[in-house]
C-alpha positions as CSV (number, residue, x, y, z in Angstrom):
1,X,80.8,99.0,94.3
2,X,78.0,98.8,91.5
3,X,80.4,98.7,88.2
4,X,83.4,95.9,88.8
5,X,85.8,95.4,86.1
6,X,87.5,91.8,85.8
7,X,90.6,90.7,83.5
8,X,91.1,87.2,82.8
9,X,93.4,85.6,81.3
10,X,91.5,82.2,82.0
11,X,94.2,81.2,84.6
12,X,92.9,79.8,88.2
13,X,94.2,83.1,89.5
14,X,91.7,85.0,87.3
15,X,89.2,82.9,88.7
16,X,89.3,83.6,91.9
17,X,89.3,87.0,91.2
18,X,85.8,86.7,89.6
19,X,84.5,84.6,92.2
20,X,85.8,87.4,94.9
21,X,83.7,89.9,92.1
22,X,80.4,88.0,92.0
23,X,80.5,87.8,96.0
24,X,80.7,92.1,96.2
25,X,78.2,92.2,93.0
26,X,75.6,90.1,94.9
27,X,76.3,92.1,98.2
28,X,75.6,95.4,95.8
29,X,73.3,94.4,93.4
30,X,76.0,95.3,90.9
31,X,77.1,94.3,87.8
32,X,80.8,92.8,86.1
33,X,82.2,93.8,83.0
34,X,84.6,90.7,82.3
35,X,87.4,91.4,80.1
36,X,89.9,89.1,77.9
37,X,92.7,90.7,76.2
38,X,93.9,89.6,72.8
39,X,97.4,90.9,72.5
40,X,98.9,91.1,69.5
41,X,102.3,90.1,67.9
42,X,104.8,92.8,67.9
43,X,106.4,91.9,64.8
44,X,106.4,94.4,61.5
45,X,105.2,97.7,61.2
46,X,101.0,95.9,61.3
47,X,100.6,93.2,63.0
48,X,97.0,93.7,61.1
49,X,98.8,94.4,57.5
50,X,98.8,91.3,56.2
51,X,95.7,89.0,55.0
52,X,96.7,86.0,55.6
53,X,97.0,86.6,59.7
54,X,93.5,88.0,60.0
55,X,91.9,84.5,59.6
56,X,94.6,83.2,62.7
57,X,93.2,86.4,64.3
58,X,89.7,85.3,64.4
59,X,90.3,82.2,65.3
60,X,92.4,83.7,68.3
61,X,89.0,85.5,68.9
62,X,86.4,82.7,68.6
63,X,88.5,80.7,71.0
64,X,88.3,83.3,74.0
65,X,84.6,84.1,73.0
66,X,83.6,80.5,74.0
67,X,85.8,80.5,76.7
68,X,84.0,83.5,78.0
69,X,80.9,81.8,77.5
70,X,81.8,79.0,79.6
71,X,83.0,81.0,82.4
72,X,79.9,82.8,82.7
73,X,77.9,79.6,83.0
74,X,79.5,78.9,86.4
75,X,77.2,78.2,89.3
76,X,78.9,80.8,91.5
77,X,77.9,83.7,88.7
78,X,73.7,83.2,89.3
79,X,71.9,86.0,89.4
80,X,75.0,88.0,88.8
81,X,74.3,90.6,85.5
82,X,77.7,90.0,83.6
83,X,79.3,91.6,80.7
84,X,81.7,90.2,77.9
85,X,84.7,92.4,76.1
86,X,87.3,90.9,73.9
87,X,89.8,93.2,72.6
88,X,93.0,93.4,70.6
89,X,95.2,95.4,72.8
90,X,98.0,95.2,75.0
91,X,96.6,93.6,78.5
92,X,97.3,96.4,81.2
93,X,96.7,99.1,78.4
94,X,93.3,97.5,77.5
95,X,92.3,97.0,81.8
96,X,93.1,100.6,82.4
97,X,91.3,102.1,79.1
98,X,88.3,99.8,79.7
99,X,88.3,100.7,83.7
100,X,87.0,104.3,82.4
101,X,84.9,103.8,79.5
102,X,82.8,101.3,81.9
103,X,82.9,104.1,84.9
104,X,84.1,101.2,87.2
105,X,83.8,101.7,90.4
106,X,86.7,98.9,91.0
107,X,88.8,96.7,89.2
108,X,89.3,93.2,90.9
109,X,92.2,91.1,89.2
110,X,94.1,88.0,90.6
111,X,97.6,87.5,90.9
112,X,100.5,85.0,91.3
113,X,103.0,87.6,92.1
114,X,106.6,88.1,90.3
115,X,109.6,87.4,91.9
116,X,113.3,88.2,90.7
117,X,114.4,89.2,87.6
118,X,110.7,88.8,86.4
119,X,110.0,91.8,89.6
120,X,112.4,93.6,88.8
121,X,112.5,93.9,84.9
122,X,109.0,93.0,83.4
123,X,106.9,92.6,86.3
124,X,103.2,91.9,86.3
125,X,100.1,93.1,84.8
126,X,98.6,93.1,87.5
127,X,101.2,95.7,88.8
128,X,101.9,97.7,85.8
129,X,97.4,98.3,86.3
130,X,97.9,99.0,90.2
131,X,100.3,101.6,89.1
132,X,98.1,103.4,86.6
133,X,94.7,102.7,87.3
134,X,92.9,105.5,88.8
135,X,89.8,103.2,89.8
136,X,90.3,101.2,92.7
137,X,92.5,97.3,92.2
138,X,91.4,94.6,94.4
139,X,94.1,91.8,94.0
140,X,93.5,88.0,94.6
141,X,96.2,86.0,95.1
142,X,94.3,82.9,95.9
143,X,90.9,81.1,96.5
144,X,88.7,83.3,98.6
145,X,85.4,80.8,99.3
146,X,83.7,83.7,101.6
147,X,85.6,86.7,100.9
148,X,85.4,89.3,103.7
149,X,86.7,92.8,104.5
150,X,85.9,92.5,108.7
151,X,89.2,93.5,109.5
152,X,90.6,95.8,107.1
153,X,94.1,97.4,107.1
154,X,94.9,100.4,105.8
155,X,98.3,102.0,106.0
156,X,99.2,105.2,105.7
157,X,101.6,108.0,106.3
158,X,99.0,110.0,107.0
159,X,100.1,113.4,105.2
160,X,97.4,115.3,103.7
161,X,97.8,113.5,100.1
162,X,96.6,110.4,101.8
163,X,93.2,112.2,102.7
164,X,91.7,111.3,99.2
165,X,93.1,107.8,99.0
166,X,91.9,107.3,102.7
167,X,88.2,108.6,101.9
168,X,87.8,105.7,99.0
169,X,89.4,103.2,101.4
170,X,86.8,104.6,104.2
171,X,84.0,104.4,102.1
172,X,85.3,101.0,101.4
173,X,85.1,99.8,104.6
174,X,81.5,100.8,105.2
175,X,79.7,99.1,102.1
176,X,81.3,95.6,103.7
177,X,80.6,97.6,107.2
178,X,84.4,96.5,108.0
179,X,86.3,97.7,111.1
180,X,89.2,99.6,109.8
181,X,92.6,99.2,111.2
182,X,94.4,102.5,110.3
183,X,98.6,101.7,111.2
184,X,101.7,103.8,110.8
185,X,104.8,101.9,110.0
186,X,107.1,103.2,112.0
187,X,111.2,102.4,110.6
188,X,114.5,103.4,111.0
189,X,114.7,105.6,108.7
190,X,111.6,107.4,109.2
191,X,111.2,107.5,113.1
192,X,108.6,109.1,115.2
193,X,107.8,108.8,118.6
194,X,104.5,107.2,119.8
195,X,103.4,110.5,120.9
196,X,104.4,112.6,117.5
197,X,103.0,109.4,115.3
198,X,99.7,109.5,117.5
199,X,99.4,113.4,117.0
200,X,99.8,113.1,113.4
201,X,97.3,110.3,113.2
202,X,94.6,112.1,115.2
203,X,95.0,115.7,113.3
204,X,94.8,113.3,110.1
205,X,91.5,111.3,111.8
206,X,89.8,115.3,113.0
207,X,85.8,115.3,111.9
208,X,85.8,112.0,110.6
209,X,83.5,109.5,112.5
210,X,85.8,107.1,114.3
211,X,83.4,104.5,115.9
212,X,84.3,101.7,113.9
213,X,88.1,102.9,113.3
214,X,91.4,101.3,115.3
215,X,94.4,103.2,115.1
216,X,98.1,101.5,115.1
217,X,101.9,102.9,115.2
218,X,103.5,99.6,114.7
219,X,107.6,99.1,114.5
220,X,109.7,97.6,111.9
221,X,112.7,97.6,109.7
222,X,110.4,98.4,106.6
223,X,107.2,99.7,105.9
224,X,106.5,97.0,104.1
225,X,107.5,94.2,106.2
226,X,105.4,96.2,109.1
227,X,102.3,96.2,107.0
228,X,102.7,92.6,105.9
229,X,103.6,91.5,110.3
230,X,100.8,94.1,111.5
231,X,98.0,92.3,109.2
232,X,99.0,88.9,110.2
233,X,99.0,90.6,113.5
234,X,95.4,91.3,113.7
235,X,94.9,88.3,111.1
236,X,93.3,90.9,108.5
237,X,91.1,89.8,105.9
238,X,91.8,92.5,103.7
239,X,95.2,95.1,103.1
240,X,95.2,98.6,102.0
241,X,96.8,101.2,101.1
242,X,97.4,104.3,98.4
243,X,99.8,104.4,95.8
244,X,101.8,107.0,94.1
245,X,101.8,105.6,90.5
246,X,105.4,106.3,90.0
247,X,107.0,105.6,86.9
248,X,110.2,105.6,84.6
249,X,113.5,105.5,86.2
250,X,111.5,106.8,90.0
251,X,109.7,103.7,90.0
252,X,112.9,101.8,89.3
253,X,115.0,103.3,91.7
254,X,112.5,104.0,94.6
255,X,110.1,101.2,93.7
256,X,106.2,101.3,95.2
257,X,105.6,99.9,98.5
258,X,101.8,99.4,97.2
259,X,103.5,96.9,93.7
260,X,105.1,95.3,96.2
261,X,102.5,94.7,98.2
262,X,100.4,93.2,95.1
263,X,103.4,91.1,94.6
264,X,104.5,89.6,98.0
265,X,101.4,89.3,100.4
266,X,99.3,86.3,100.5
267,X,96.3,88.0,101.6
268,X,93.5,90.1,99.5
269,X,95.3,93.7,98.8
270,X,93.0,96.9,97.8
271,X,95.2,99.9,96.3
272,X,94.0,103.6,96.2
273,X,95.8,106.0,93.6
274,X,96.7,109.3,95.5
């Protein structure tokens, strides 16, 4: 984790997310790219058009620059190489573009969650990124003084699309040299018994070194309320898990177990696009 992308929107949620990023960039002698969205009003054909907003603009601008500068003055960013960006775009948009043009190996972002209408209608930036972003999300809900991954749990079906996300989320685990606790949810709806769900795991697991690797088939009504009892279970430090990025009227009818996750658990949540 050598390139780490970090949104703020200089709330005490974006904070911790950037104290969570200068812990893994001192652990990998990497580097953050911190990013500040200027988004711009919607109304009339320009929102650039028209002279007399560009000075409003600029001051808009000149604001976030010095807030930027004061940020990266904090004590807990020493010895931490750090990068400004300020751009007029919308905010998830601007996180995703900027995600690639920097190469980043993960994008870490805090979060309060959405709840209700808010959920269900407009939702978060944080999720709409989680949902496109092909890099890695780390999301922060809340102040993480020593951030660790120890006990990291990643669910999975375990089909073969999960192989890719599951690789990242491997690799993931060994840079913080984690113990990975791999669990299938088992529900109502979707029932396998112990023996089928431990098959399917190990032909899932074959070749791939399992020394520091725990596996799980764990009961519940839903997968996510599973995921969300098994971590407090174990008392994980860290919750994973792939996501298929839907969209459009799939994502409103089917929802994302991963947005969900982003929205609803109180504990650090890692997402993997499949």
């Amino acid at each position: 984790m050598k390139r780490i992308l970090v949104p703020t929107d200089f709330s005490k949620h974006a904070e911790y997310a950037l104290k969570v990023a200068a812990q893994i960039a001192k652990k990998n002698d990497g580097e953050i790219f911190l990013v500040h969205m200027l988004e711009l009003p919607t109304s009339g054909n320009d929102a650039l058009s028209t002279a007399h907003e560009i000075p409003e603009l600029m001051l808009f601008k000149n604001a976030a620059v010095n807030k930027l500068d004061a940020i990266m003055d904090a004590d807990y960013l020493d010895g931490v190489k750090i990068s400004k960006i300020i751009q007029f775009e919308m905010a998830f948009d601007g996180i995703v573009k900027n995600g690639k043009a920097h190469n980043a190996d993960l994008i870490v972002m805090g979060s309060h969650g959405a709840n209700g209408f808010q959920e269900m209608f407009i939702g978060s930036n944080t999720e709409k990124v989680v949902r496109n972003s092909e890099i890695p999300v780390l999301v922060i809900k809340r102040d993480e003084e020593t951030f660790s991954a120890s006990k990291f749990v990643f669910a999975s079906d375990f089909s073969d699309e999960a192989k890719k996300p599951f690789e990242k989320a491997f690799d993931f685990a060994k840079s913080f040299g984690a113990h990975l606790h791999l669990v299938n949810i088992n529900t109502p709806n979707n029932f396998k018994s112990t023996k089928v769900a431990q098959q399917t795991i190990n032909d899932f697991l074959a070749g791939t070194d399992t020394s520091n690797i725990t596996t799980h088939i764990y009961n519940d009504v839903n997968v996510e309320k599973g995921i969300l009892h098994f971590a407090k279970s174990v008392d994980a430090d860290l919750i994973g898990m792939s996501t298929h990025g839907r969209k459009g009227l799939s994502h409103f009818f089917n929802g994302s177990i991963s947005e969900d996750l982003v929205n609803h658990a109180k504990r650090p949540v890692i997402t993997f696009k499949i």
